[in-house]
N, C-alpha and C positions, 0 to 999 in steps of 0.2 A: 348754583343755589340749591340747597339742600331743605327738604317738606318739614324737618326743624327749625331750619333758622328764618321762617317766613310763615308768617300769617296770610294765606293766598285770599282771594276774595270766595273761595267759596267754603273756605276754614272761618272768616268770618262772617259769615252768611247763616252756618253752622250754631257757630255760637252763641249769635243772638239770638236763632230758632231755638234752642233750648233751652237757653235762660229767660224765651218769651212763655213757653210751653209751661213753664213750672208754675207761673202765674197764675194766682184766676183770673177766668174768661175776661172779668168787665177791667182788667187793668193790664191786657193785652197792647201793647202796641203793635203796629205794623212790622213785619220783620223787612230791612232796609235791604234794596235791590237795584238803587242807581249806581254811578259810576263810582268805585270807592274813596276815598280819599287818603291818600297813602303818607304814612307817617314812620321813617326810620326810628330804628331803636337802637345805638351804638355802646355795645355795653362789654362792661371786662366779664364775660361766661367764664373765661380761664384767665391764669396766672394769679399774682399775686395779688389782687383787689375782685377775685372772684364773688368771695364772699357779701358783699357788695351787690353787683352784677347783677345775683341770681334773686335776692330781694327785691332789686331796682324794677325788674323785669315780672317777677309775679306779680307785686302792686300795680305796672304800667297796664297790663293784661286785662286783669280786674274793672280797672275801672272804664277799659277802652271795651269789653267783653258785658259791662253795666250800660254803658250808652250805646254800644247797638242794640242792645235787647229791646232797648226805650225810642226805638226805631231811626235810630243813626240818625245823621245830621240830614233834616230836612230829604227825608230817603233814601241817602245813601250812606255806607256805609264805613266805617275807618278801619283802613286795611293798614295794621301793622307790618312794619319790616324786621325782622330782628337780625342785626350781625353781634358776632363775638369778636372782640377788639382785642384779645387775648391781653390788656392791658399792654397796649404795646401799642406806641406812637405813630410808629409806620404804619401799624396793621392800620389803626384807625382813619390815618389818614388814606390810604388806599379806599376804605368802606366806602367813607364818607364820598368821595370821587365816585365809584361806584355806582351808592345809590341815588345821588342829588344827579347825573349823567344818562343813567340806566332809566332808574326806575320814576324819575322826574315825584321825588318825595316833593313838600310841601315847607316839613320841619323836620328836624332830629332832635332827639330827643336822647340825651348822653352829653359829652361821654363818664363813662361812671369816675374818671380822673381829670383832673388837670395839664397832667401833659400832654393828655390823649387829646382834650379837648382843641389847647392848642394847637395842636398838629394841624387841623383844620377850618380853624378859625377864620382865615384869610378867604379860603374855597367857600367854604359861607357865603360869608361879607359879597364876594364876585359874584355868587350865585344865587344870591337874595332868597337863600332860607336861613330861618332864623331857628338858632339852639339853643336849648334848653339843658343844660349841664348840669349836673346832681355834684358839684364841686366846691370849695372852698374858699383854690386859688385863686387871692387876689387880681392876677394880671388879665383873669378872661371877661372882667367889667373894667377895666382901667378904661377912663374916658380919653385919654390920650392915645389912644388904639380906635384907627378905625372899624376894625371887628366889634370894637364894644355895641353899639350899635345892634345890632342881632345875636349878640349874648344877653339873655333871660336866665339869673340863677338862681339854682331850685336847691338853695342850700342856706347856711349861715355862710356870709364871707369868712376870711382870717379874720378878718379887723372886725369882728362881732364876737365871736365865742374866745380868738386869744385874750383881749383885752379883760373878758367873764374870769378866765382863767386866774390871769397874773394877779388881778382884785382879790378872788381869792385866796392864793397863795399869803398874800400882805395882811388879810383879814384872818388867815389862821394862824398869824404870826411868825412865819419863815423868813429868816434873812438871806440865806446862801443858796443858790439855786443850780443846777444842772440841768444842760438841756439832753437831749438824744432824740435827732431825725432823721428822717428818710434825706436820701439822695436824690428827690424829685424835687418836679418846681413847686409845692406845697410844701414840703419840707424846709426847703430851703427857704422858702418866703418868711415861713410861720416864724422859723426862728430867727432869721435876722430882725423881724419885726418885734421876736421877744425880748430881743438882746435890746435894738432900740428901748424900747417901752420898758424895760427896767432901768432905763437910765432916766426916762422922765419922772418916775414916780419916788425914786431916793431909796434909799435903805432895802433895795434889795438889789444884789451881786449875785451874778452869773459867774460861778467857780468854776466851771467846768464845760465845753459846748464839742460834741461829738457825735459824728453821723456815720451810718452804714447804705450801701444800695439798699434799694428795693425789695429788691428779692432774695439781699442774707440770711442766711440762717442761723451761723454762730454769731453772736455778740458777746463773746467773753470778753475780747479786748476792751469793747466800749463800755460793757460793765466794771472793767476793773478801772479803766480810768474816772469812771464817775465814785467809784467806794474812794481812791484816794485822797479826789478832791474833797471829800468829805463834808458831800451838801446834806442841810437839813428837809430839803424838796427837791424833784425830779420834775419838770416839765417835758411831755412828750412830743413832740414837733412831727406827726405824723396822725396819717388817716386810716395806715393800715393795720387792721388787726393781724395781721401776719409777725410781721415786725415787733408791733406792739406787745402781743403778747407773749414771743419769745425772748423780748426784752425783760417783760415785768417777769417772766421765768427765771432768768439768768438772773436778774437782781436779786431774787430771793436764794435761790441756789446760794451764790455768793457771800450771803450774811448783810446785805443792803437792804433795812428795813425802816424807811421813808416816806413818806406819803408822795404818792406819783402825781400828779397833775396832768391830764388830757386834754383833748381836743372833741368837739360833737364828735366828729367821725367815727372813734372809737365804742363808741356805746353802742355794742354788738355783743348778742349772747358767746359768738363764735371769740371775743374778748376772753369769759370768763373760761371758756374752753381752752384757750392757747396759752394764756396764764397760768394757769391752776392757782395753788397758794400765794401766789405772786399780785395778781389781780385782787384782791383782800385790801392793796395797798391805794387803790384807783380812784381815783375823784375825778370828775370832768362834767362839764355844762354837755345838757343832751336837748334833742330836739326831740326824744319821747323816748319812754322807758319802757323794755319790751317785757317786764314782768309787773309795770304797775301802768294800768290804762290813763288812769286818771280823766284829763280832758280831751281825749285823742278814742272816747270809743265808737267813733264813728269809723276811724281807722282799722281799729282793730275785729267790728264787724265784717267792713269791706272782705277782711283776708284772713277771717276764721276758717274758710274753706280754700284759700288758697294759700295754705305753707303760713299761715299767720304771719305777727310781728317780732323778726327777730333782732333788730337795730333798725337805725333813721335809715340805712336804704330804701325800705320798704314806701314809709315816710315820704321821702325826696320822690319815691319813683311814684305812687299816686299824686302826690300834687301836681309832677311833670303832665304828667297827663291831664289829672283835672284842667290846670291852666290853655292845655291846649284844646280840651274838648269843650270848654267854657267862650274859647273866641272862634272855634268852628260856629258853634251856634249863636254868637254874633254878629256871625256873616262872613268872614275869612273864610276867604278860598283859595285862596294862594298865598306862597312866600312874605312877599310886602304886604298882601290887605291882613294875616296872620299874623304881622311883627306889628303893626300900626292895632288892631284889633287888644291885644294885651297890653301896651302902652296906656291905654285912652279906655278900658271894659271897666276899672272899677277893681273892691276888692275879688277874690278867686275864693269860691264858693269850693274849697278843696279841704285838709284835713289838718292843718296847722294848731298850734295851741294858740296862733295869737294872729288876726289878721295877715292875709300876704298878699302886695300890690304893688303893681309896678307903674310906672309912669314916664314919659318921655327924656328925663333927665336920670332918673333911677333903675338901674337893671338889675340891683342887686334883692332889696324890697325884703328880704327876711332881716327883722329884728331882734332886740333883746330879749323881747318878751316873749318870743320864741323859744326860748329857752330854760331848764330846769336843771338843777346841779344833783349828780347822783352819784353813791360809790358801789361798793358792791360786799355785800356781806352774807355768808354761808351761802356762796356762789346764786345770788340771784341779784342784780340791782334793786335797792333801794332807793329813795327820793331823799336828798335835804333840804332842810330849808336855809332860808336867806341866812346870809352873815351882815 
């Protein structure tokens, strides 16, 4: 274990002394010195969903770094774990064993995907800590899974932002559609769910449906098969801007100039960066827009001093936290009174555009109205409005 990838108890101790310090006197709290209460942070640092990762991770900091200062949980203190899951299934799963064995964590908080997440999910479930996933895929709330149960997701499901998607596609008047996803379980879900879901609504045909791994880097092929089919819309069936944006590159390179249709996940300034001219083409429902605050500037106070807002990571990784520092001081002290504590607290006093709450039947608990539709013009996102 390396003095990076851990917030020790007296790095947090630290922290809160200073962020107590800066205060005036008369709104000083106590700086917190019981026993800590230890909270993994499972996150892709590297690979290809890094980008992600390293936002997830300033915003969880922030506001775990804001409640010790305000004298941690009844005096003691919330000691973060952080591993790097390098996006990678295994890695994850090993962590997760790790710290729930080791370091006798409470919660996790991750992981920044959906495969990762699963990898894990079961080890949870046995081990009666409950996760908090900053993820998408559908299958990590499926109620027919006993893991569901101790998944808490700190996102929009598929079946929230795809279905935002496909409405608009039909509302801007597209008939022929192509897909292009990733080679994970998000990907794969997203679009079979799209291919479903254009057959319920009529009048829109999926011409075209073609995926790469993860971590491709050329997409000529899959670009060239989508220019033949010759769609008048592009939906993106992925979360990563890596992919994504050397997609929306290649499309343009190629003379493929289409309106692309995304996912939340994408709405990352590191989008218009891997895109270049390409990204011009991007439309996608977002859970906050990192160049227009709007109703999220509480958010973007939180992390004016830490690395700002540069996509929903940031987003997903504060609330992760709020929700959990919100049923520490409910009285969760452990695993099960911390999974029962978020069921049954009420809404989460965290940074959302629109209510988020969970309850004994619902793990999912982000809605529609979570959501805002944005493209990107002269490389900054913009807002639209409704169709």
């Amino acid at each position: 274990m390396t003095n990076t990838n851990r917030i020790t108890r007296r790095t947090a101790l630290a922290l809160g002394l200073a962020a107590t310090l800066a205060m005036p006197t008369h709104l000083r709290a106590a700086a917190p010195s019981g026993e800590p209460l230890r909270i993994a942070v499972l996150l892709a640092l590297s690979g290809p969903a890094a980008a992600y990762g390293a936002d997830e991770r300033a915003a969880i900091e922030a506001v775990v770094q804001r409640a010790n200062a305000d004298g941690g949980i009844n005096g003691r203190p919330i000691e973060l774990i952080v591993r790097d899951t390098k996006t990678n299934p295994t890695e994850a799963a090993r962590l997760a064993n790790q710290v729930i064995l080791d370091d006798k964590v409470i919660a996790i908080i991750g992981a920044t995907t959906g495969s990762e997440t699963l990898a894990f999910a079961d080890l949870a479930m046995r081990s009666k800590v409950p996760v908090f996933p900053m993820v998408g895929t559908q299958s990590v709330t499926d109620p027919k899974e006993a893991f569901s149960k101790w998944m808490f997701r700190m996102s929009v499901p598929i079946s929230t932002d795809l279905p935002a998607s496909r409405d608009r596609i039909i509302a801007d008047g597209h008939k022929r559609v192509a897909i292009f996803s990733e080679e994970d379980a998000y990907g794969q879900q997203a679009s079979a769910l799209f291919v479903s879901m254009a057959k319920e609504k009529g009048g829109l045909e999926v011409v075209e449906n073609t995926s790469a791994p993860k971590a491709a880097t050329d997409l000529t092929a899959q670009a060239i098969k989508i220019r033949r089919a010759q769609p008048d819309a592009i939906f993106l069936a992925t979360s990563s801007t890596g992919s994504a944006g050397s997609f929306l590159r290649k499309l343009q390179e190629i003379g493929v100039n289409v309106p692309v249709y995304g996912m939340a996940g994408i709405v990352q300034k590191q989008i218009i960066k891997n895109g270049g001219k390409g990204a011009e083409n991007l439309i996608a429902p977002a859970l906050v827009n990192p160049d227009e605050p709007g109703p999220l500037t509480d958010l973007f106070d939180l992390l004016k001093d830490n690395g700002g807002v540069a996509g929903f990571g940031a987003l997903l990784g504060a609330n992760a936290a709020a929700t959990v520092v919100q049923a520490l001081k409910a009285g969760a002290t452990d695993g099960p009174s911390l999974r029962d504590k978020v069921e049954t607290m009420g809404a989460i006093k965290g940074y959302a555009a629109a209510p988020i709450q969970f309850s004994p039947t619902d793990h999912d608990s982000w809605g529609k109205d979570t959501l805002i539709f944005v493209t990107v013009r002269d490389g900054k996102f913009k807002n639209l409005g409704a169709k």
